[in-house]
Backbone atoms as SQL, in Angstrom:
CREATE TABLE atoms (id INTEGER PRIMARY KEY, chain TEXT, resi INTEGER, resn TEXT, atom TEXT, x REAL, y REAL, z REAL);
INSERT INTO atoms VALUES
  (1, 'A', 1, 'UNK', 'N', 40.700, -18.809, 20.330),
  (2, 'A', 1, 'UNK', 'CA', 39.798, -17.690, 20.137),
  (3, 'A', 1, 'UNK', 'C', 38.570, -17.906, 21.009),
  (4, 'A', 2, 'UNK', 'N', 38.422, -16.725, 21.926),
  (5, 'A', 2, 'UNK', 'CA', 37.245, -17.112, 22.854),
  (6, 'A', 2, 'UNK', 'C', 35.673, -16.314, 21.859),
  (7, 'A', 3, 'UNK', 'N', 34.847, -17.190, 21.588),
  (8, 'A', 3, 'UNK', 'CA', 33.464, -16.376, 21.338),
  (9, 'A', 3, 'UNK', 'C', 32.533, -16.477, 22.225),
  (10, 'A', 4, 'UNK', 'N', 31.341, -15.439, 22.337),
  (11, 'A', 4, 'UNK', 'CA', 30.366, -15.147, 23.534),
  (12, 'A', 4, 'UNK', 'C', 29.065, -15.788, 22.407),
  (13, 'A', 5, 'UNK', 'N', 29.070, -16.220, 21.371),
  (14, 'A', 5, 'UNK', 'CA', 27.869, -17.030, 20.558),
  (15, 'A', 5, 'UNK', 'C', 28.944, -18.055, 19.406),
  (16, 'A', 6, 'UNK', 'N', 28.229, -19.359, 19.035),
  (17, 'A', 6, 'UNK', 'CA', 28.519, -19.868, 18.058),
  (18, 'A', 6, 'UNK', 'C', 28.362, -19.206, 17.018),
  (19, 'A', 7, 'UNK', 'N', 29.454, -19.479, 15.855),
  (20, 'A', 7, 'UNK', 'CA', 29.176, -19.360, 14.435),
  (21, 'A', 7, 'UNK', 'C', 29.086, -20.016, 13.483),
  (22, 'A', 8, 'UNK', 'N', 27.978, -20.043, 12.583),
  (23, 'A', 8, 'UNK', 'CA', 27.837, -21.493, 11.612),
  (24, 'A', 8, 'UNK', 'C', 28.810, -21.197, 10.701),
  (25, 'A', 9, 'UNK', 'N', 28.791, -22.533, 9.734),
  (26, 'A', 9, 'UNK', 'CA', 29.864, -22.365, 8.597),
  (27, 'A', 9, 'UNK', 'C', 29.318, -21.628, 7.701),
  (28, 'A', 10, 'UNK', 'N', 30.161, -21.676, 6.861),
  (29, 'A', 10, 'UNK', 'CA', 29.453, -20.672, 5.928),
  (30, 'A', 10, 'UNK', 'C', 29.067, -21.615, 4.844),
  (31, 'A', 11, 'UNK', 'N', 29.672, -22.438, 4.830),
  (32, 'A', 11, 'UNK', 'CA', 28.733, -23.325, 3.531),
  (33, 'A', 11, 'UNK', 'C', 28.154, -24.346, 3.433),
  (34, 'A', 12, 'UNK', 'N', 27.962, -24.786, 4.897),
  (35, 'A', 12, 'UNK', 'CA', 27.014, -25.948, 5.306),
  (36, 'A', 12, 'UNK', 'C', 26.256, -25.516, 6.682),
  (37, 'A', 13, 'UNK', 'N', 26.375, -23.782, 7.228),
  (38, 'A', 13, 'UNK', 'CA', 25.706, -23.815, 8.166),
  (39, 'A', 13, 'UNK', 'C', 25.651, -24.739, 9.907),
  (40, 'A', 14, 'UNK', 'N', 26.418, -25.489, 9.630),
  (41, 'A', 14, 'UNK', 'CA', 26.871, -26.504, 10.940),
  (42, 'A', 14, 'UNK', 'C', 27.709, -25.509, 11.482),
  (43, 'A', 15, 'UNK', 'N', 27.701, -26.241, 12.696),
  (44, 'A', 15, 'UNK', 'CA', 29.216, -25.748, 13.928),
  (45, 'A', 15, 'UNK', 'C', 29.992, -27.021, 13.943),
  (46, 'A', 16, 'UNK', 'N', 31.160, -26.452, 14.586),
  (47, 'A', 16, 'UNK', 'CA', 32.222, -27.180, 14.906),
  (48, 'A', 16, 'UNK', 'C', 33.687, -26.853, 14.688),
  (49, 'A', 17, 'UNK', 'N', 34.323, -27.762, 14.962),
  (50, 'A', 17, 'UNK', 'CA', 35.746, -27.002, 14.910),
  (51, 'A', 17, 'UNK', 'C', 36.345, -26.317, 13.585),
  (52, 'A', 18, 'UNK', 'N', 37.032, -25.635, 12.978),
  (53, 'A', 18, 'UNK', 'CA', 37.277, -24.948, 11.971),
  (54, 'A', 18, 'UNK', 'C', 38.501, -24.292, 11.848),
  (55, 'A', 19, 'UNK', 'N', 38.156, -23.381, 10.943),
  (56, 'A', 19, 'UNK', 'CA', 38.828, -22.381, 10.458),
  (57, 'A', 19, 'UNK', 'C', 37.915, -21.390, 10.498),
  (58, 'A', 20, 'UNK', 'N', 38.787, -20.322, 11.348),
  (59, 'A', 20, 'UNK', 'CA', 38.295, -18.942, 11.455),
  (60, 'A', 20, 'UNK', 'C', 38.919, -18.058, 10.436),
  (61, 'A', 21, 'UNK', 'N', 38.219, -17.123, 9.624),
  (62, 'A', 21, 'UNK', 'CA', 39.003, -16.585, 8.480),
  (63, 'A', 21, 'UNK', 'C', 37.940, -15.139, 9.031),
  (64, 'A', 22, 'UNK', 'N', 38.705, -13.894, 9.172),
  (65, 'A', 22, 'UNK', 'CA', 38.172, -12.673, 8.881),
  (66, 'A', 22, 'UNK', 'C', 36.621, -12.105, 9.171),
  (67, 'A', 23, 'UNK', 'N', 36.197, -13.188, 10.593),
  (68, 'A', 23, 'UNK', 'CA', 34.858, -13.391, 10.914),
  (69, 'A', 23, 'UNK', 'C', 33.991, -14.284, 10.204),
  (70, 'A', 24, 'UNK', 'N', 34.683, -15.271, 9.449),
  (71, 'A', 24, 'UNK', 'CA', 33.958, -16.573, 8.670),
  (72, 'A', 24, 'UNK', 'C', 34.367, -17.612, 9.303),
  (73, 'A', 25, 'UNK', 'N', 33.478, -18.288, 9.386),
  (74, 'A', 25, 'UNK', 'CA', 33.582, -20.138, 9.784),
  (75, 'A', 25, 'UNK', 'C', 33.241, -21.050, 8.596),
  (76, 'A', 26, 'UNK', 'N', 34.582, -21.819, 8.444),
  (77, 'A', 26, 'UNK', 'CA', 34.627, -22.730, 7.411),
  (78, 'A', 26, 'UNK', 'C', 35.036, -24.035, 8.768),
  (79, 'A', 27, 'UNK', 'N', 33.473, -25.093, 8.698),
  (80, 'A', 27, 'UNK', 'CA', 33.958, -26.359, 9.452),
  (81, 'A', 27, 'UNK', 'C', 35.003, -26.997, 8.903),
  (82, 'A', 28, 'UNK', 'N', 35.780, -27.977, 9.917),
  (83, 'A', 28, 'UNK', 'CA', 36.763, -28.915, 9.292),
  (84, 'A', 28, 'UNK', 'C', 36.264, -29.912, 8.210),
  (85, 'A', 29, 'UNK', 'N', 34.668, -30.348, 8.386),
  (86, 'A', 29, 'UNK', 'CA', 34.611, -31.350, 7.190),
  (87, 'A', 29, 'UNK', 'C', 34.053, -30.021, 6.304),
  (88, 'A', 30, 'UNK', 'N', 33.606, -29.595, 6.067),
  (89, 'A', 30, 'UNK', 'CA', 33.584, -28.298, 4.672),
  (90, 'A', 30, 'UNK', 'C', 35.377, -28.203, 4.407),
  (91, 'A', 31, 'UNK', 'N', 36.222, -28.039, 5.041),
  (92, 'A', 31, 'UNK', 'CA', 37.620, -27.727, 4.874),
  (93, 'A', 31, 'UNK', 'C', 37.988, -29.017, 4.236),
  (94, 'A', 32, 'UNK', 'N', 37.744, -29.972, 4.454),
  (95, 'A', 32, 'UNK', 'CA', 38.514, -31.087, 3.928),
  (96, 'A', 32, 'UNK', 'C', 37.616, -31.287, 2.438),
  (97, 'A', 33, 'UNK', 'N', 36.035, -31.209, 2.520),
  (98, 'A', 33, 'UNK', 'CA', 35.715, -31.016, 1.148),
  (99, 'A', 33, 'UNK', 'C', 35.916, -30.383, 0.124),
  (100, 'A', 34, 'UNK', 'N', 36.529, -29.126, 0.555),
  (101, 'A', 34, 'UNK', 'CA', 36.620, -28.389, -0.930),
  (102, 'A', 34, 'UNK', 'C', 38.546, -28.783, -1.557),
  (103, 'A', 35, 'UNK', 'N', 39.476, -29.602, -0.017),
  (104, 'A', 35, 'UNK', 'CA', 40.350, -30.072, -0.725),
  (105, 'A', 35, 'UNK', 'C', 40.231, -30.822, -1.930),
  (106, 'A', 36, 'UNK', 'N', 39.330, -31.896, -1.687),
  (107, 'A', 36, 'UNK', 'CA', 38.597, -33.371, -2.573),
  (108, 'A', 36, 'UNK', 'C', 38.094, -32.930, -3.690),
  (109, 'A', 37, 'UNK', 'N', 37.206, -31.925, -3.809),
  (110, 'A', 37, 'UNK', 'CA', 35.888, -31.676, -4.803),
  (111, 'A', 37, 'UNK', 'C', 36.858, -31.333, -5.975),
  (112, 'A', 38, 'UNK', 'N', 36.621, -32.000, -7.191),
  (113, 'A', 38, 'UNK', 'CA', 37.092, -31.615, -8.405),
  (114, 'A', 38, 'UNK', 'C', 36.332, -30.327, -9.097),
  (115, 'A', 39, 'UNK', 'N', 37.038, -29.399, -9.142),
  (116, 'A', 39, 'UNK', 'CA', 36.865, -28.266, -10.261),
  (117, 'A', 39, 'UNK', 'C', 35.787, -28.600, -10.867),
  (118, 'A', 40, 'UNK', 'N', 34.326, -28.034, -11.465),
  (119, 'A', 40, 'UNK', 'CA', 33.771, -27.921, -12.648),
  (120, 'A', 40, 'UNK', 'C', 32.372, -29.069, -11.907),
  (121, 'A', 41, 'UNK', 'N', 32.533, -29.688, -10.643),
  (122, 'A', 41, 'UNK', 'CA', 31.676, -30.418, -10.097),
  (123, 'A', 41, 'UNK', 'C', 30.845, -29.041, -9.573),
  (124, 'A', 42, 'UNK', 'N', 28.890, -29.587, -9.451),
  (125, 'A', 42, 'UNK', 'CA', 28.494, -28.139, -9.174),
  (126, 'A', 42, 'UNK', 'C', 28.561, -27.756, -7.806),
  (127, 'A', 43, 'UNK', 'N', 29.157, -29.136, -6.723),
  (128, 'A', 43, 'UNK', 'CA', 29.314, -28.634, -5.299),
  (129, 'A', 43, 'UNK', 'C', 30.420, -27.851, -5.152),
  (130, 'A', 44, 'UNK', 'N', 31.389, -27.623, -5.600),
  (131, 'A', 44, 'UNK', 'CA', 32.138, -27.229, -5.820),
  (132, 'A', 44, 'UNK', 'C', 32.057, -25.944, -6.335),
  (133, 'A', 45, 'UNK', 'N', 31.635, -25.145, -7.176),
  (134, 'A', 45, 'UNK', 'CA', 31.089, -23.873, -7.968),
  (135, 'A', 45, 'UNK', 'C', 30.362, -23.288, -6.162),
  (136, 'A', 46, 'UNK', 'N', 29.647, -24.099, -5.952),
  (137, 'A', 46, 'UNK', 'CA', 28.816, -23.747, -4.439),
  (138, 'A', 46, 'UNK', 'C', 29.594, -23.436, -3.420),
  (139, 'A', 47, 'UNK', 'N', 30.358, -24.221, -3.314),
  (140, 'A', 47, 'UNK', 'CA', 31.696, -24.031, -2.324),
  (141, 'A', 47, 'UNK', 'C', 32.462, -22.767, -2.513),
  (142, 'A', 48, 'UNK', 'N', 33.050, -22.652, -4.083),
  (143, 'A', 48, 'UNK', 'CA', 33.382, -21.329, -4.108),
  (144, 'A', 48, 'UNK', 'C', 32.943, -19.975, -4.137),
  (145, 'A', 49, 'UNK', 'N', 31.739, -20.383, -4.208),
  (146, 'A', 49, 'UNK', 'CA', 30.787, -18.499, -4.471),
  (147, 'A', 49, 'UNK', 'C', 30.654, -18.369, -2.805),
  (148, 'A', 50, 'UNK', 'N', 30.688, -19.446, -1.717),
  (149, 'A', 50, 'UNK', 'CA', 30.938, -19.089, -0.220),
  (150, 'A', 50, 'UNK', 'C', 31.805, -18.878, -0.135),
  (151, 'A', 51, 'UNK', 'N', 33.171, -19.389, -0.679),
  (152, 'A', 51, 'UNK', 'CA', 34.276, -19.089, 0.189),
  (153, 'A', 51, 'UNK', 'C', 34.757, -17.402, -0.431),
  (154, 'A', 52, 'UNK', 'N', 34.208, -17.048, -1.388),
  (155, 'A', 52, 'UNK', 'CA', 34.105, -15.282, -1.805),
  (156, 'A', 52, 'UNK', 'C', 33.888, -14.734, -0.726),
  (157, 'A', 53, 'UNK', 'N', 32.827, -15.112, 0.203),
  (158, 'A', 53, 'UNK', 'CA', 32.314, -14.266, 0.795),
  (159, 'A', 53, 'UNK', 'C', 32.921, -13.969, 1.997),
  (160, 'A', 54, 'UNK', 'N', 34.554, -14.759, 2.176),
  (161, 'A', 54, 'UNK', 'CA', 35.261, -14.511, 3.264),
  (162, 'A', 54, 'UNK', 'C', 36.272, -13.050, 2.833),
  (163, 'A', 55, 'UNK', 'N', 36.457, -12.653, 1.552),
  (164, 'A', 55, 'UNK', 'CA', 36.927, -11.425, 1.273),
  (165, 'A', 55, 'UNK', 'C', 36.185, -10.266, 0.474),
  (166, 'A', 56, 'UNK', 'N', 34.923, -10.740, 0.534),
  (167, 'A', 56, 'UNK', 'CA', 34.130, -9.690, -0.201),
  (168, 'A', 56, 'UNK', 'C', 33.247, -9.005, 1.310),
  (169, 'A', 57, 'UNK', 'N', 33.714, -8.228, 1.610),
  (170, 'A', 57, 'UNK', 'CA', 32.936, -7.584, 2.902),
  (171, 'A', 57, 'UNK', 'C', 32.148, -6.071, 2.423),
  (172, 'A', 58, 'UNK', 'N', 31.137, -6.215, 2.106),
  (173, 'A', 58, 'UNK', 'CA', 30.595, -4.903, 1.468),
  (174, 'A', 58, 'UNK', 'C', 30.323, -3.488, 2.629),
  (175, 'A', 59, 'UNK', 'N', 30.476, -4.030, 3.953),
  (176, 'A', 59, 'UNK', 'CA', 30.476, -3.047, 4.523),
  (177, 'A', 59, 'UNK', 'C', 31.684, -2.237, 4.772),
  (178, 'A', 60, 'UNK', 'N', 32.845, -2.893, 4.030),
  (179, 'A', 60, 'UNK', 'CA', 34.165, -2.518, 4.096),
  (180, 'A', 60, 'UNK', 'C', 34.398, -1.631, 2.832),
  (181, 'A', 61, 'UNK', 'N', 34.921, -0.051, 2.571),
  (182, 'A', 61, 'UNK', 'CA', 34.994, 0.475, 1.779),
  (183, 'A', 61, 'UNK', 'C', 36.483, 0.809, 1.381),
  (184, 'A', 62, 'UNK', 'N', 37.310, 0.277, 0.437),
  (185, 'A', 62, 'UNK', 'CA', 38.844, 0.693, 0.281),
  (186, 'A', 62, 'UNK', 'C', 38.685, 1.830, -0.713),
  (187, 'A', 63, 'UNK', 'N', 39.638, 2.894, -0.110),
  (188, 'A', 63, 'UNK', 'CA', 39.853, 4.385, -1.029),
  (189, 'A', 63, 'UNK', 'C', 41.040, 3.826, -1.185),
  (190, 'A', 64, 'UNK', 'N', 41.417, 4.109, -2.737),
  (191, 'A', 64, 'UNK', 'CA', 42.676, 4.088, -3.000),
  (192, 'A', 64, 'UNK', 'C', 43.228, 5.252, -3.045),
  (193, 'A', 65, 'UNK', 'N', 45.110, 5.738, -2.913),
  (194, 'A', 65, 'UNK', 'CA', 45.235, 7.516, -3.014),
  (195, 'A', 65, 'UNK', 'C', 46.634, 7.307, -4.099);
């Protein structure tokens, strides 16, 4: 994927190599942390209210018919 600007992660704000999801950057060490992080830990709760924000796009409006 070619980009014309960097993009930070989304839940530590760093660059680097990743995962591109739907115009989100999740770095590889954020990626390998939220494998590790046990459920119910509060980095973890943190981790997930970012990684929402790779399918919650509010400028995106679905009509259902």
């Amino acid at each position: 994927m070619d980009r014309t600007e960097p993009v930070s992660c989304l839940i530590c704000n760093g660059n680097g190599p990743g995962l591109d999801i739907r115009g989100k950057h999740i770095c590889s060490r954020c990626e390998e942390l939220l494998l590790y992080l046990p459920v119910g830990n509060s980095l973890y709760e943190y981790c997930k209210e970012r990684v929402k924000l790779i399918w919650a796009d509010l400028n995106t409006l679905v009509q259902y018919q």
